[in-house]
Backbone as CSV, one residue per row, in Angstrom:
resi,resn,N_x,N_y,N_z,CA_x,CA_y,CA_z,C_x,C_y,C_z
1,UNK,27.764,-19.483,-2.758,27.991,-18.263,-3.501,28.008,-17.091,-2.528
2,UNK,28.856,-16.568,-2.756,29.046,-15.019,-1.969,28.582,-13.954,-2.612
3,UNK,28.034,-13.272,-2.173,27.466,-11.782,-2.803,27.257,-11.108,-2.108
4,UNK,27.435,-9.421,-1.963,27.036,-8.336,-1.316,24.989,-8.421,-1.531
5,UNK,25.011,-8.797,-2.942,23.286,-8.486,-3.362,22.447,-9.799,-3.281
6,UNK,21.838,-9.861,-2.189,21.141,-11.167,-2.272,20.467,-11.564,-3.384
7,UNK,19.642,-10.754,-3.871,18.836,-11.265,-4.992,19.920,-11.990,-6.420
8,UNK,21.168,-11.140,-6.305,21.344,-11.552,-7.607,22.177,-12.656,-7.067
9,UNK,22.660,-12.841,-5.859,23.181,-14.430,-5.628,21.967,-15.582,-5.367
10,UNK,20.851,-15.164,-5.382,19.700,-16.680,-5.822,19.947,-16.658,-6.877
11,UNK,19.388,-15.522,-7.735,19.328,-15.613,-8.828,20.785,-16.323,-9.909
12,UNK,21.869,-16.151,-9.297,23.314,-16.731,-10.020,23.507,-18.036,-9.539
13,UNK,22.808,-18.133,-8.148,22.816,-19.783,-8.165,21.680,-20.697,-8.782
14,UNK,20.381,-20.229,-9.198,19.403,-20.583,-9.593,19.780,-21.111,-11.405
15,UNK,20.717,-20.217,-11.455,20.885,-20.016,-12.861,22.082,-20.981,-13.463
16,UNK,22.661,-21.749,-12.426,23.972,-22.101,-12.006,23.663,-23.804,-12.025
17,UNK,22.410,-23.935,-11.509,21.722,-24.916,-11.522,20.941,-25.535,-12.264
18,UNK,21.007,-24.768,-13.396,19.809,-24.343,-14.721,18.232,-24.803,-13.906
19,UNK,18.265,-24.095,-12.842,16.614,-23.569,-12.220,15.915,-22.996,-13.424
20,UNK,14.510,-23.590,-13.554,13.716,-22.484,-13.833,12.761,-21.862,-13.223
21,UNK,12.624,-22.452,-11.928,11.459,-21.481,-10.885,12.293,-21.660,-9.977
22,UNK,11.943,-20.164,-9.166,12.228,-20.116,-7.779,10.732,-19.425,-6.913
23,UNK,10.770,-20.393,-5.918,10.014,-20.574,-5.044,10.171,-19.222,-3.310
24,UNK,9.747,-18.235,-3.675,9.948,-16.934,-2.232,8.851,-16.756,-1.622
25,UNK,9.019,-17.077,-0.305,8.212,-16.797,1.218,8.147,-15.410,0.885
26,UNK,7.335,-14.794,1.492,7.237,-13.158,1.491,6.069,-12.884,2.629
27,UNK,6.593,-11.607,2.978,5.206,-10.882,4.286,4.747,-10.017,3.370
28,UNK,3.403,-10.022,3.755,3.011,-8.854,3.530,3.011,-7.455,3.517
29,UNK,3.222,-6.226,3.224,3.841,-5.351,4.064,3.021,-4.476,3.502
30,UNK,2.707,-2.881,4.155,1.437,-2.322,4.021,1.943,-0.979,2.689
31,UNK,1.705,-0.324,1.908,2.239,0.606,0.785,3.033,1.588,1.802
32,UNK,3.110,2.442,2.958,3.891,3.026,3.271,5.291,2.203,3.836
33,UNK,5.274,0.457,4.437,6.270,0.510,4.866,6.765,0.331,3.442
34,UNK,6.597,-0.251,2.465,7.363,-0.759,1.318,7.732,0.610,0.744
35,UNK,7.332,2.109,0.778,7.687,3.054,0.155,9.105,3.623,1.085
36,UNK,8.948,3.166,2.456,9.812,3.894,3.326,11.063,3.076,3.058
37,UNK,10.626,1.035,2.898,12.180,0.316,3.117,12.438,0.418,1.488
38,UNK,11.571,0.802,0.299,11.962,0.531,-0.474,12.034,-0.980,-1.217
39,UNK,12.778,-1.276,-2.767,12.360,-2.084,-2.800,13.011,-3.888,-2.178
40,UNK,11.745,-4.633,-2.078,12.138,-5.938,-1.586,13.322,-6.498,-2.098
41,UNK,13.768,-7.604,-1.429,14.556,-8.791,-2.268,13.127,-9.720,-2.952
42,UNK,12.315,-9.606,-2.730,11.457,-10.611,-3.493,11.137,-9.871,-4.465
43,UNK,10.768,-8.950,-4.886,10.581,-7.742,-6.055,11.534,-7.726,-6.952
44,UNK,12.974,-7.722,-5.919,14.020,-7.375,-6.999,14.899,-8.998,-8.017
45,UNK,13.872,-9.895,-7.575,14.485,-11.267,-7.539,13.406,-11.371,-8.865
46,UNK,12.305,-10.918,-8.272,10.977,-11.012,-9.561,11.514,-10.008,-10.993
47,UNK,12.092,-8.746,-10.727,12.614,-7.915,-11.760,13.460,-8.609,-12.358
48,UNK,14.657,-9.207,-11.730,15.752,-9.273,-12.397,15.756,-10.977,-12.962
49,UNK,14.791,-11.945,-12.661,14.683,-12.847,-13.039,14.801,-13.680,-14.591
50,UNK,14.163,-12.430,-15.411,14.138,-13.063,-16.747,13.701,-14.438,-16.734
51,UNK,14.326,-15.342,-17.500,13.481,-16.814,-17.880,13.540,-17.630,-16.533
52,UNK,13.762,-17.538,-15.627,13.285,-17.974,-14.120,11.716,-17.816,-13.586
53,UNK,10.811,-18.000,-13.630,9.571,-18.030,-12.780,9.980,-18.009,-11.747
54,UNK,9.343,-17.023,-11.047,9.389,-16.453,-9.473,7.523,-16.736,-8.694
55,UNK,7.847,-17.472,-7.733,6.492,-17.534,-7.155,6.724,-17.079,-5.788
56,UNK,5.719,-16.032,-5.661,5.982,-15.485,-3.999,4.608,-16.248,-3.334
57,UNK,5.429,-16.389,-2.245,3.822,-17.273,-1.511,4.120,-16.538,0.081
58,UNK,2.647,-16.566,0.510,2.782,-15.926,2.027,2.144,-16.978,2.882
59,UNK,2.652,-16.924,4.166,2.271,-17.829,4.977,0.889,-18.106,5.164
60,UNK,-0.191,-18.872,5.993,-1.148,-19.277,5.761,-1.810,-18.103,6.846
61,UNK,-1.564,-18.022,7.685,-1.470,-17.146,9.206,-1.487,-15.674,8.743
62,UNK,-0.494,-15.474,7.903,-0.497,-14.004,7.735,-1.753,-13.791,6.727
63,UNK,-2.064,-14.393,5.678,-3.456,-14.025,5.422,-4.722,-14.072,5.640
64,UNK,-4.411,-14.869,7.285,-6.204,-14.798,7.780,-5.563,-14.037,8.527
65,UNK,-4.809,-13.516,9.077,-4.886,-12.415,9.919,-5.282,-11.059,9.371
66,UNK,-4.850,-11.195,7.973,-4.781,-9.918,7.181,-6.405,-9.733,6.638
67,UNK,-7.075,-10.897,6.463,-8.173,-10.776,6.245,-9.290,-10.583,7.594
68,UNK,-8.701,-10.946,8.976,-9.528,-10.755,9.959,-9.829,-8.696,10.256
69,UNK,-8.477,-8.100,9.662,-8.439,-6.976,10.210,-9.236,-6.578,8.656
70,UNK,-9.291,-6.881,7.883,-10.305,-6.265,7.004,-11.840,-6.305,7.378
71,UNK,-12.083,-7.615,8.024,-13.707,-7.930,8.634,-14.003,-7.038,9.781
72,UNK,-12.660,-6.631,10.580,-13.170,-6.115,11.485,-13.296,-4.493,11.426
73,UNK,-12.324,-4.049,10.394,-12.781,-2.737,10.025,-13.922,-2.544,8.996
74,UNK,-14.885,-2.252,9.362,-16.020,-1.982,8.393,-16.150,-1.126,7.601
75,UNK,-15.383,0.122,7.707,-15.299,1.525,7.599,-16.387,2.025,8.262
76,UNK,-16.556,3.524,7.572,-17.322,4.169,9.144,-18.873,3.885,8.687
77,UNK,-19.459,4.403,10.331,-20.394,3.996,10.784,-21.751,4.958,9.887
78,UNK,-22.927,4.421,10.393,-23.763,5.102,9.185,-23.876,6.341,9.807
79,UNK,-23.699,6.409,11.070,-23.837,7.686,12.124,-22.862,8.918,11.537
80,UNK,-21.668,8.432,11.173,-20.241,9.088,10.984,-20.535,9.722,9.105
81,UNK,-21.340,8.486,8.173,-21.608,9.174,7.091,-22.429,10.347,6.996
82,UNK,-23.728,10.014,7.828,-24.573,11.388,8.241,-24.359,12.819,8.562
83,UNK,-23.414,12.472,9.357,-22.916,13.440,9.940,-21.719,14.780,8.888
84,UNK,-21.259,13.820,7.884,-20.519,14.080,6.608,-21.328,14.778,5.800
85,UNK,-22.162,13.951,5.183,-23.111,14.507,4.363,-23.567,15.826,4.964
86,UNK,-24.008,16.239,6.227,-24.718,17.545,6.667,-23.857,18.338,6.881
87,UNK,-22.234,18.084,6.970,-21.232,19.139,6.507,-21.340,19.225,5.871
88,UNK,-21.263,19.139,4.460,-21.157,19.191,2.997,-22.439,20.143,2.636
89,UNK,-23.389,19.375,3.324,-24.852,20.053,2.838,-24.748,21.213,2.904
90,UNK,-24.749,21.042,4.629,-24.825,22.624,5.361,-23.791,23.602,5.574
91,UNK,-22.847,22.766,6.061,-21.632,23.810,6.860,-20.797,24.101,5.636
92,UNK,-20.764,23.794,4.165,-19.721,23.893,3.119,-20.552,25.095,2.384
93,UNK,-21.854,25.374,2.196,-22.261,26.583,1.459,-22.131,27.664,2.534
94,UNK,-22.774,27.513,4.022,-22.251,28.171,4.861,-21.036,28.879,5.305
95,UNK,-20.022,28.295,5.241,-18.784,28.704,5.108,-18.104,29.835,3.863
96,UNK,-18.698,29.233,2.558,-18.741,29.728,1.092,-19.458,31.273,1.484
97,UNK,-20.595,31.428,1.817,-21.693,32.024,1.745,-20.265,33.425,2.803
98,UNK,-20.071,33.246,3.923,-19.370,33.492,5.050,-18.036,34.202,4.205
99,UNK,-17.405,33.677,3.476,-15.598,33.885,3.186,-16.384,34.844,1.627
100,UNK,-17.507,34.401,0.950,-17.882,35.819,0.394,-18.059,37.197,0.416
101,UNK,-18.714,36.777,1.833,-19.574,38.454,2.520,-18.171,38.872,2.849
102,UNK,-17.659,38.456,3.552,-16.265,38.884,4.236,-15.595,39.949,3.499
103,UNK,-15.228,38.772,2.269,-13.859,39.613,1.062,-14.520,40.693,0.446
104,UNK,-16.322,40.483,0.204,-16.654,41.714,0.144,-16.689,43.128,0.767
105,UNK,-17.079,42.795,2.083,-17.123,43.470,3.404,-15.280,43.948,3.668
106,UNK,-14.567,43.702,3.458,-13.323,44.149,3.153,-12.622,44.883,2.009
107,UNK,-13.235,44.527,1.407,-13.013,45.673,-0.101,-13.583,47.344,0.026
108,UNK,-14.474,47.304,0.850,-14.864,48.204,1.495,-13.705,49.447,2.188
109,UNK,-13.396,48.886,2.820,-11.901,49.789,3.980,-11.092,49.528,2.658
């Protein structure tokens, strides 16, 4: 089958075959690249499928890798929360306290 649109040539040969599942490899890909390429052929194979079952499966590799970089980012450190919190505490009424006197102190002139 020839087609400009991949998805809808699985899908016309799937259908051609009286398939009722189709079986798609897929990567993972992170929310900005999928917003930048837009949408997949595995997405658009899953949309336009109707009575076809679509199963996306990802390689075995790409999800321990994907899960190693989750173990290894912990998020931040308890040092880095501390340090947050005593902005907030301190330096955010401080600042407040600061951009008050000011606009007052300017109403003045």
């Amino acid at each position: 089958m020839a087609s400009e649109n991949i998805a809808e040539a699985i899908l016309d040969f799937a259908r051609s075959v009286n398939a009722t599942q189709v079986v798609l490899g897929v990567t993972s890909k992170g929310r900005w690249k999928r917003l930048l390429q837009g949408e997949s052929i595995a997405s658009k194979i899953t949309r336009l499928s109707e009575e076809i079952d679509v199963h996306l499966v990802t390689h075995e590799h790409a999800a321990e890798a994907k899960a190693r970089r989750l173990l290894i980012s912990k998020g931040l450190s308890k040092k880095r929360k501390l340090m947050a919190a005593l902005v907030m505490v301190l330096l955010l009424p401080l600042l407040t306290f600061s951009s008050h006197t000011l606009s007052q102190w300017a109403q003045l002139f």
